[in-house]
N, C-alpha and C positions, 0 to 999 in steps of 0.2 A: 344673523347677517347684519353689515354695516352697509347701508344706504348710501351714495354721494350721486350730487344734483354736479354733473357737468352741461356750462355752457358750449356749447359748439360754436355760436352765432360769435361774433364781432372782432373776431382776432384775426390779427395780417395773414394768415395764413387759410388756407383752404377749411370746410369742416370737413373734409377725408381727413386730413393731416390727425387731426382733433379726435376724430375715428376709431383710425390706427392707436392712438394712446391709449384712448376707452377700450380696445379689445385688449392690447398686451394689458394693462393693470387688469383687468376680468382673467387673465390665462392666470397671471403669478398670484393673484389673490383669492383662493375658493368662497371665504367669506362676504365677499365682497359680490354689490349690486349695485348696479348705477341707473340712474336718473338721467334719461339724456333729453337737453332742452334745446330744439331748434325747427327749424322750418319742416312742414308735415315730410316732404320728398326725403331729406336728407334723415331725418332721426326714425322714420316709420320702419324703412326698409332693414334699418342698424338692428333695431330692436327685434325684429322679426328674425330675423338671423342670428341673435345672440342671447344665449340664456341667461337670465340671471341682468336683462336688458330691460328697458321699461322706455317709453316714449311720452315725454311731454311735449307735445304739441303748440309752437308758439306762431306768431304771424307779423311780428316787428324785431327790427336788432337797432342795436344802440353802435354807432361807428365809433372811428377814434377821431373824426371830426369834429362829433358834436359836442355842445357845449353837457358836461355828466348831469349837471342838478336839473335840468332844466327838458334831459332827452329824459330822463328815470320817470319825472313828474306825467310829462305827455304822452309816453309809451307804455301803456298799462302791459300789454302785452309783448315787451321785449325779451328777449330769451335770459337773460341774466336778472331783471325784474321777478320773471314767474319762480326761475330758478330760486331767489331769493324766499320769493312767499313759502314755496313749498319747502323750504329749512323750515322756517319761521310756522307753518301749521303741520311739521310731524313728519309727512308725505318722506324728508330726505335726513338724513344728521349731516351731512356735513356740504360744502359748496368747491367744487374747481371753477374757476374760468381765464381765460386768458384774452378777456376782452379790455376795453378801453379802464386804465385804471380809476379813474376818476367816475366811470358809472359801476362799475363793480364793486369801489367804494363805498358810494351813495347807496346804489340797490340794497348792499348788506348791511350798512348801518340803520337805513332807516326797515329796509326788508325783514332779516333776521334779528336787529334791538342789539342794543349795547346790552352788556352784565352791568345789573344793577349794583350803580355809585363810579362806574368807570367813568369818567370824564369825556377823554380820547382814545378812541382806537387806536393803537400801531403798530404799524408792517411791521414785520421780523421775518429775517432769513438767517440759519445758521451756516455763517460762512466757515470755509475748510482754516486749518491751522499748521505748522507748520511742525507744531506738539503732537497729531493726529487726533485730534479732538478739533471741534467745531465751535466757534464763536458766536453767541445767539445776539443779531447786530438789529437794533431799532433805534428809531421809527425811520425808515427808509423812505419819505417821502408823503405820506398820509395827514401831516401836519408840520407844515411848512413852520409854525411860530408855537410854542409852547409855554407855559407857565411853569413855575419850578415844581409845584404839586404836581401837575403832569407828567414830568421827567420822574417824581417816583415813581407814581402809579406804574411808568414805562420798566421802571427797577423791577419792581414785583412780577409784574404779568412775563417779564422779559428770562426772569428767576425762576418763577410757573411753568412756563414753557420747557426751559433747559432741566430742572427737575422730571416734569411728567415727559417728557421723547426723548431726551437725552441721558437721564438716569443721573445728572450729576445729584449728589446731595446736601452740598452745599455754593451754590453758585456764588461767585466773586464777581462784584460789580463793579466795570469802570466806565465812567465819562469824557466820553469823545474830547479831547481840546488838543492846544495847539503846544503844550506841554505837560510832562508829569508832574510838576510842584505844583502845590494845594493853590499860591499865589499867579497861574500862571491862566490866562484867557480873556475874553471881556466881559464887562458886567453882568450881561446876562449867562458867560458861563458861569462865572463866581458864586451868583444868585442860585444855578443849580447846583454848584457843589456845595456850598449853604444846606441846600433842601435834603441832597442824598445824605449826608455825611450826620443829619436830624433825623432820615427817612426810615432810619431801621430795615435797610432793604440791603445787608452786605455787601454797602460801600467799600473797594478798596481800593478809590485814589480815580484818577486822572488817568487816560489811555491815552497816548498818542496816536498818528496814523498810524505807524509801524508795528502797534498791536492788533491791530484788526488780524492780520494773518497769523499771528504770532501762537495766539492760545494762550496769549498773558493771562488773557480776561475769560470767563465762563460766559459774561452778558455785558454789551458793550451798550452805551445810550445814549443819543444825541436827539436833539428837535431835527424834523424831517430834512428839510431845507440842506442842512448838513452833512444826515445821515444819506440823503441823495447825490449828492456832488459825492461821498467819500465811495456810495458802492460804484456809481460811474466810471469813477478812475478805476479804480479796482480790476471793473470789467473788460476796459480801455487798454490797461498795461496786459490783461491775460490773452487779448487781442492781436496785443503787437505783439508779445512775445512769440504767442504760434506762426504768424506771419512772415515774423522773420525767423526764426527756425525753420519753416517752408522753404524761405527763399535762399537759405545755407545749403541747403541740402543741393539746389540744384549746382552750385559753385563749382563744385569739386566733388570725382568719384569718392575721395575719404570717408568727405561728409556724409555723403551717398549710405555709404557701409554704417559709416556711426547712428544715423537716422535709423536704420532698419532696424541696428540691435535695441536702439531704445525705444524702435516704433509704438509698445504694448504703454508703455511709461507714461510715452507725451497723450497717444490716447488717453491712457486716465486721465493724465495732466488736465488736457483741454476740455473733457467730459466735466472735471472737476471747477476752473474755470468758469466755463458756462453757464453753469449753476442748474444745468440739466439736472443732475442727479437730486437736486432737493426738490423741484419742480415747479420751483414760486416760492413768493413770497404768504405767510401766512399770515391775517388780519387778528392779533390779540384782542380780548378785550367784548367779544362780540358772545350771544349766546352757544353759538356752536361755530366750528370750525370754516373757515375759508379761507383757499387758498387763490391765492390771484398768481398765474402761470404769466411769460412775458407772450410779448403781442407775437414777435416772430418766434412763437413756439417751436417745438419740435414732438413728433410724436413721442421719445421717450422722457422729453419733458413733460407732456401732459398725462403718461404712463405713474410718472415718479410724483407730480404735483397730486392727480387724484389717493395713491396708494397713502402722500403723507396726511391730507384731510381724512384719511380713513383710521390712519394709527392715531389723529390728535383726538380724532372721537375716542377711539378703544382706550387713550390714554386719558380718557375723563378731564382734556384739556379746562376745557370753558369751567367746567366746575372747581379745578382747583387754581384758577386766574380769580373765580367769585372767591372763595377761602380768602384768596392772598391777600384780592383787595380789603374784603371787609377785618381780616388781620388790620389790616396799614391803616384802615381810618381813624 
């Protein structure tokens, strides 16, 4: 059996919503046991009615108001806090939450410990492609300013990742900038094309935006700051696009017709989009897997986020990120 600690506690959304996810990933996964951490009312009654359920019992939550370092420090007993210790002493292997990302951060950085020699943690999500293969896109946000040694390390673990859940076996590295030629960015991107292209981490070249969907790349890499304004938009144009195909529809009976026949399509489409189907983003770099889900979740996002913290376990994530790093130093 594979273990995973969900928080219920701090996300825009109700803990039913958060619930409902915990029970469909328990239906589609037999191997599978959760961890569920939040207020005695809501996680006792879950657990008592669901097998293969367990209740961690917490008595503080961490909002998205408050400040992460500083709420993590003074709430010993916040739900995404304990969630964290119990990765960190055995109790869980892997972590969901879709609470405030900045205490989710903290909690499992300093809760669950970095892999020994990793620098920085960072987000990855693998966004959809347009090849039908997925693009493994970091640091999304996790570290706003980066060093160039950083940005490898982000190669490696970003190449770890795409190897142990996605099967590729040799992943293609490229870095985010504002052109494909080797000459093209500013000094601090040059300084990491410098570092990748020394990094032995299968540099190949420069991505621009237009490769993010593309499937140019196996593993895309930017400093947060970047890699967050880039999934933004992303999220923003897959926004408008269903919006206004909503609002075509109502125009004209044609459209009407044409809508129906592709109704199954834009569904995936939008599913795809949303980034539902992967369930969050995943924290590399840490001793065992977490996945951080978005604040306005959805129950089959928090369905899809815990099932993938349960494959990065079975896929021996954290141990072959340690491998890759101690390869690269």
């Amino acid at each position: 059996m594979t273990t995973i600690c969900v928080d219920v506690m701090g996300a825009d959304k109700e803990p039913a919503v958060l619930l409902e996810g915990v029970a469909q990933a328990l239906s589609a996964d037999p191997e599978l046991e959760v961890l569920v951490a939040g207020a005695a009312e809501v996680v006792e009654p879950f657990a008592a009615s669901h097998e293969r359920a367990r209740a961690l019992v917490t008595t503080e939550v961490i909002t998205m108001s408050e400040h992460p370092a500083n709420a993590v420090r003074q709430k010993k007993d916040a739900s995404i806090v304990r969630a964290a210790a119990a990765v960190r002493s055995g109790e869980a292997d892997g972590l969901f939450s879709a609470g405030s990302t900045g205490a989710v951060l903290t909690a499992a950085t300093f809760g669950v410990g970095r892999i020994k020699g990793v620098k920085r943690p960072g987000l990855c999500l693998p966004v959809p492609g347009i090849s039908g293969r997925p693009t493994v896109f970091l640091d999304m946000g996790a570290n706003a300013d980066v060093k160039p040694e950083v940005m490898v390390q982000f190669a490696h673990m970003g190449r770890a990742y795409s190897r142990a859940v996605l099967g590729v076996a040799e992943p293609r590295v490229g870095l985010l900038c504002n052109g494909s030629e080797d000459t093209k960015g500013s000094e601090m991107a040059l300084a990491y094309h410098e570092a990748l292209v020394n990094g032995n981490c299968g540099f190949a070249g420069n991505a621009e935006g237009t490769d993010l969907l593309a499937g140019t790349f196996d593993v895309i890499v930017a400093d947060g700051f970047t890699g967050n304004v880039a999934l933004k938009s992303i999220e923003g144009t897959g926004k408008f696009v269903i919006k206004r195909l909503k609002a075509a529809m109502d125009e004209s009976l044609t459209n009407k017709i044409g809508m129906a026949l592709l109704a199954k399509f834009l569904k995936g489409l939008a599913a795809e989009m949303s980034g539902d189907e992967y369930g969050g983003a995943i924290l590399l770099g840490l001793r065992a897997p977490v996945v951080k889900g978005h604040g306005a979740t959805s129950a089959r996002a928090v369905c899809m986020g815990t099932l993938a913290a349960a494959r990065a376990v079975r896929a021996h994530l954290s141990e072959r990120i340690a491998e890759a790093c101690e390869l690269s130093a």
